[in-house]
N, C-alpha and C positions, 0 to 999 in steps of 0.2 A: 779813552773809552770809545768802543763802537757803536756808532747809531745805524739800527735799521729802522726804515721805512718801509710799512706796508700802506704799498699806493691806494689808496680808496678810489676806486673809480666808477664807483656806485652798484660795482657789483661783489660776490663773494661774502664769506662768512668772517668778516676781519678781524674780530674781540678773539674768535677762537685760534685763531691764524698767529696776531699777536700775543695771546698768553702762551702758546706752542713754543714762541721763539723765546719770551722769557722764561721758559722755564728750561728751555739746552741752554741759554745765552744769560746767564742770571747777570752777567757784568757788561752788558748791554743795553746801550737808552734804546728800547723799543716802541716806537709812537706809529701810530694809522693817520695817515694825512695825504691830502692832494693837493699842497699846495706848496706851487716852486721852489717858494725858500726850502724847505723841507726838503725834498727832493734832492735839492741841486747841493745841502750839505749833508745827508746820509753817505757814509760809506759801503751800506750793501742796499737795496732796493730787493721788495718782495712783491710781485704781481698775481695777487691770489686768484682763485678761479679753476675749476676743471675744465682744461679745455679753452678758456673765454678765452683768450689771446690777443685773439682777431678782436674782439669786439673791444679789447682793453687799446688795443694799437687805435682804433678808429676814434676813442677821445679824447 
């Protein structure tokens, strides 16, 4: 199974980000989390935000 990760980094609309991805990715564990473990075993990572980037890199 595929886990993504939508990185929470305090910014962005992430409930809506995450049920987007479960509903093209139905056999996918999709979880919102900022915290390493998480991170460091997802297979794909989603850094939500119009734009934020820059401000996503700086935390």
């Amino acid at each position: 199974m595929n886990k993504i990760v939508v990185v929470d980094y305090g910014m962005g609309n992430l409930r809506s980000v995450a049920q987007a991805l479960r509903h093209v990715a139905p056999e996918a564990e999709v979880c919102i989390s900022g915290e390493v473990a998480d991170i460091r075993s997802a297979d794909r990572l989603v850094f939500p935000g119009q734009g934020a980037i820059p401000d996503c890199m700086r935390c």
